[in-house]
Residue frames as a rotation matrix with the C-alpha (Angstrom) as fourth column:
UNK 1
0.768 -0.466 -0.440 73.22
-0.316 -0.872 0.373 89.69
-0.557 -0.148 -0.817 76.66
UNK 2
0.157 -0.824 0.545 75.96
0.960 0.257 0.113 89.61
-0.233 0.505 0.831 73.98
UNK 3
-0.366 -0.859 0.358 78.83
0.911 -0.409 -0.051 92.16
0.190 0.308 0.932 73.82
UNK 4
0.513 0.350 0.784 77.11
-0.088 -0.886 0.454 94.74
0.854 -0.302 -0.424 76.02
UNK 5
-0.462 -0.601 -0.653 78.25
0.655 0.266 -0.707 96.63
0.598 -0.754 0.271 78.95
UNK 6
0.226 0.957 0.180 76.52
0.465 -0.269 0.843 97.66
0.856 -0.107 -0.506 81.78
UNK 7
-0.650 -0.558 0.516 76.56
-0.215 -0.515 -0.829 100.09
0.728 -0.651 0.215 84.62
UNK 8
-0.946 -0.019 -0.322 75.68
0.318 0.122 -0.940 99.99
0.057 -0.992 -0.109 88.41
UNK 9
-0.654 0.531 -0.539 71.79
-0.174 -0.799 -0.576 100.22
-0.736 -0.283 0.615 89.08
UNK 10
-0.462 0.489 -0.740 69.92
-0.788 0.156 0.595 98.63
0.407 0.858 0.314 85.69
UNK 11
-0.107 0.771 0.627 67.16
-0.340 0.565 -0.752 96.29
-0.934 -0.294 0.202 85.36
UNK 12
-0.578 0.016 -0.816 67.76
-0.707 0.489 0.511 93.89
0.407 0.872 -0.271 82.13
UNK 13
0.184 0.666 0.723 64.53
-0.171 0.746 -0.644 91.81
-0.968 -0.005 0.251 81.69
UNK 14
0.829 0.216 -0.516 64.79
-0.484 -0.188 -0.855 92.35
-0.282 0.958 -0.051 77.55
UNK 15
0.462 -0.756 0.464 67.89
0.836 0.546 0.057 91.16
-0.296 0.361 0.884 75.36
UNK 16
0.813 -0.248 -0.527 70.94
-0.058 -0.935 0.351 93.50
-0.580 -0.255 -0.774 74.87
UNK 17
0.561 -0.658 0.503 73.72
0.641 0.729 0.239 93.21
-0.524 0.188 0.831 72.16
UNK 18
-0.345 -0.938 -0.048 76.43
0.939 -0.345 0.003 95.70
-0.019 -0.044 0.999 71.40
UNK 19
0.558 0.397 0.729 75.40
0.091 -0.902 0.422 98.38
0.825 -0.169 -0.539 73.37
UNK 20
-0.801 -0.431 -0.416 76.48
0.554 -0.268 -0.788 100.22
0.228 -0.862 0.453 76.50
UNK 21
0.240 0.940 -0.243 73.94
0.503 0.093 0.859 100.88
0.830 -0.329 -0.451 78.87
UNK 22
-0.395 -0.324 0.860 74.47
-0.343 -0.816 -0.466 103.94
0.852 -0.479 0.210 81.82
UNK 23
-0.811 0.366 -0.457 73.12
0.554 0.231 -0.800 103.49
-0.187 -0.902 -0.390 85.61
UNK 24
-0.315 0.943 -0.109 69.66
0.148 -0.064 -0.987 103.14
-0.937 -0.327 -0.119 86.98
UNK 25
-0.778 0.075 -0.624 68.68
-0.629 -0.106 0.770 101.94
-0.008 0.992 0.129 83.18
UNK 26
-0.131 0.636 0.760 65.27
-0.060 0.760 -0.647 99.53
-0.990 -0.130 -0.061 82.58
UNK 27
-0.546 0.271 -0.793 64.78
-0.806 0.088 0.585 97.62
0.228 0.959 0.170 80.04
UNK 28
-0.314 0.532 0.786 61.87
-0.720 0.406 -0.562 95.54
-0.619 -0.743 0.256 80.47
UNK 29
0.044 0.675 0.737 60.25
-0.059 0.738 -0.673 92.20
-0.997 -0.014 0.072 79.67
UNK 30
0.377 0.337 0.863 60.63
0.615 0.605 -0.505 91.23
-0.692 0.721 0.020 75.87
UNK 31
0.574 -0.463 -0.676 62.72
-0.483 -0.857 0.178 94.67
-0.661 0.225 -0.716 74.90
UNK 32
0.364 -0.695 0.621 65.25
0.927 0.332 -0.172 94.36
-0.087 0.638 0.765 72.03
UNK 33
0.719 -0.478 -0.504 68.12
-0.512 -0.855 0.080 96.91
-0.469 0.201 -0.860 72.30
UNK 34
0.376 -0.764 0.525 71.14
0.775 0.569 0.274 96.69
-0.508 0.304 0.806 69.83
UNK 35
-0.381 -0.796 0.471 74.25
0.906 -0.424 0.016 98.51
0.187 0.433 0.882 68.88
UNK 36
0.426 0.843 0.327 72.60
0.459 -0.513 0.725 100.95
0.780 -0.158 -0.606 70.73
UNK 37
-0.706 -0.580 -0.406 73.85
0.465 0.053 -0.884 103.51
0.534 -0.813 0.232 73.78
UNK 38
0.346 0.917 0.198 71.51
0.181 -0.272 0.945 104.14
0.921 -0.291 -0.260 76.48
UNK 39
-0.306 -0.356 0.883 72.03
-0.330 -0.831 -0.449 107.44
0.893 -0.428 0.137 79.20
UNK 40
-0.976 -0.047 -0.213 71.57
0.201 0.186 -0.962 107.07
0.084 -0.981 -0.172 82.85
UNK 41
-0.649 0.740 -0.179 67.90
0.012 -0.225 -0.974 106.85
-0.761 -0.634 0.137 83.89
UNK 42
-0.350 0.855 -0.384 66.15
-0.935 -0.343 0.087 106.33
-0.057 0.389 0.919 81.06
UNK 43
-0.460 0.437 0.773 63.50
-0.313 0.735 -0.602 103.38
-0.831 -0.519 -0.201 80.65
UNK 44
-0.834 0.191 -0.517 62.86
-0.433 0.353 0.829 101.06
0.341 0.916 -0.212 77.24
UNK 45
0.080 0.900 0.428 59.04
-0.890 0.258 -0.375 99.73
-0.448 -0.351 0.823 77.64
UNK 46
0.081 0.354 0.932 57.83
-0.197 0.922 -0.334 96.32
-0.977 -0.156 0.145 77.10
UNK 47
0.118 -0.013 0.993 58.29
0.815 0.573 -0.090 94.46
-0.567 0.820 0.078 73.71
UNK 48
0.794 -0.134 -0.594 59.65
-0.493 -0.713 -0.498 98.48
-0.356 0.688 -0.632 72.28
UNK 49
0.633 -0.683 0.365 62.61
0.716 0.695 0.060 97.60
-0.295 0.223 0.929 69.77
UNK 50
0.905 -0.020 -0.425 65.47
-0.164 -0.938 -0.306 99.67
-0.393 0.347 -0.852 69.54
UNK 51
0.291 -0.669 0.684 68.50
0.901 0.432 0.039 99.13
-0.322 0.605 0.728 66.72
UNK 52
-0.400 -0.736 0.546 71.39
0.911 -0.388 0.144 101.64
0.106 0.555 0.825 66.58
UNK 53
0.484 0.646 0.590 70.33
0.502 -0.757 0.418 104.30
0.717 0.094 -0.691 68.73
UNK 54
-0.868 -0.355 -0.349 71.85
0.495 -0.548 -0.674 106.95
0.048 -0.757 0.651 71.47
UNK 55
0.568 0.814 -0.120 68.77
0.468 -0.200 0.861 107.80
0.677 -0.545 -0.495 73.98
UNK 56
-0.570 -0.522 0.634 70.53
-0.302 -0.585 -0.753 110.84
0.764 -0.621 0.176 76.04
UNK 57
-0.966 0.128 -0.226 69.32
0.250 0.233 -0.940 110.77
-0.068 -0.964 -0.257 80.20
UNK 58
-0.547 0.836 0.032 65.81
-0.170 -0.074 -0.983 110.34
-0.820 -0.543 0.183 81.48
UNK 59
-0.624 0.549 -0.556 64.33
-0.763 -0.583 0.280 109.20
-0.170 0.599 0.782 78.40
UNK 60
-0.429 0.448 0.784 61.24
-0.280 0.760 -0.587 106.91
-0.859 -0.471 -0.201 78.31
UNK 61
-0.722 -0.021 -0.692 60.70
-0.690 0.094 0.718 104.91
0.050 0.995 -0.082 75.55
UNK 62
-0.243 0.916 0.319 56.99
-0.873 -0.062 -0.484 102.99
-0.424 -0.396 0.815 75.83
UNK 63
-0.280 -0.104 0.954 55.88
-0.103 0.992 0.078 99.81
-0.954 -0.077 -0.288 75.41
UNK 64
0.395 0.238 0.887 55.67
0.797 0.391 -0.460 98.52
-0.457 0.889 -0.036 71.50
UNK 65
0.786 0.030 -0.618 57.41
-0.431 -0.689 -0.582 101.46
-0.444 0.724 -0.529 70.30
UNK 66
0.537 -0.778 0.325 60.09
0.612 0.625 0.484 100.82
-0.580 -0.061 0.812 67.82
UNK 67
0.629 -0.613 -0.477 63.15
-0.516 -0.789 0.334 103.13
-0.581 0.036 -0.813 67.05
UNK 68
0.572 -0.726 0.381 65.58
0.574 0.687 0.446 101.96
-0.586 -0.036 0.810 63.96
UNK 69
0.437 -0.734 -0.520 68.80
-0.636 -0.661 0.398 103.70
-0.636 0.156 -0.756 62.81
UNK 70
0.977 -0.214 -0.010 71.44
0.108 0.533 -0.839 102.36
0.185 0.819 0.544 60.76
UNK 71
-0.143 -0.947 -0.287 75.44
0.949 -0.213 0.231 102.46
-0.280 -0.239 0.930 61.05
UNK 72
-0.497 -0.332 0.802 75.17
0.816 -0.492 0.303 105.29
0.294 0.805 0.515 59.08
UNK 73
-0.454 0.662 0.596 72.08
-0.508 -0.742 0.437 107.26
0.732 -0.105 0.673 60.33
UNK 74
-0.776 -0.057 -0.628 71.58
0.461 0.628 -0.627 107.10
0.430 -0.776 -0.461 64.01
UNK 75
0.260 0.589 0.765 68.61
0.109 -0.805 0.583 108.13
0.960 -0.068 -0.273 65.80
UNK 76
-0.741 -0.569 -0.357 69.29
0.568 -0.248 -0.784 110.33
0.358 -0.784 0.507 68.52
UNK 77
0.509 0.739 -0.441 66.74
0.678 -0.029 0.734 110.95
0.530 -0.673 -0.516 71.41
UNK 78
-0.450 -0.652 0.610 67.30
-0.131 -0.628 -0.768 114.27
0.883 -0.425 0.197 73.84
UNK 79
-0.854 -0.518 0.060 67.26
-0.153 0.139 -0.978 114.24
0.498 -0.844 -0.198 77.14
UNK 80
-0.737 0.675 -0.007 63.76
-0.122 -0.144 -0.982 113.99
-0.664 -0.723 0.189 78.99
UNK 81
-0.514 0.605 -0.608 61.62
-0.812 -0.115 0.572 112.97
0.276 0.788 0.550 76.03
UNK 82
-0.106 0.616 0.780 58.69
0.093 0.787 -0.609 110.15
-0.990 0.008 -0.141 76.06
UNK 83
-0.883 -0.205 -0.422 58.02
-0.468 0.339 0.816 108.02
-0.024 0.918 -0.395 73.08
UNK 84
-0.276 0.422 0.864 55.12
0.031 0.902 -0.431 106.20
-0.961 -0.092 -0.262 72.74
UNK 85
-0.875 -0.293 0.385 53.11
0.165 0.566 0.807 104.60
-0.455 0.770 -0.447 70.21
């Protein structure tokens, strides 16, 4: 974890660096989130990578998937979506 903040209720197994993470988040086992905000309740699968993103509430993102933005051009997930691969 570097320069992230988290809320009440998450499950960091993965690695997390400037982001802000909501309650009752998972990020599991070998994840890579950065510069990245992630809504209440949603869930980052195994070894998915996700760089410069805003993932609104409830949204499951699946193991190996990988999501990258840019400062410039973020990608933005709505609410209740699944991702996989």
């Amino acid at each position: 974890m570097k320069n992230a903040q988290f809320a009440t209720g998450c499950v960091i197994e993965g690695t997390v660096e400037e982001s802000l993470v909501f309650r009752k988040v998972t990020i599991a086992k070998d994840a890579e989130v950065r510069n990245s905000i992630i809504m209440q309740g949603s869930q980052i699968g195994e070894g998915a990578i996700l760089e410069y993103c805003i993932l609104d509430k409830n949204v499951t993102v699946g193991p190996g998937v990988t999501l990258k933005g840019t400062k410039d051009n973020l990608v933005v997930i709505e609410k209740n979506k699944t991702l996989t691969v």
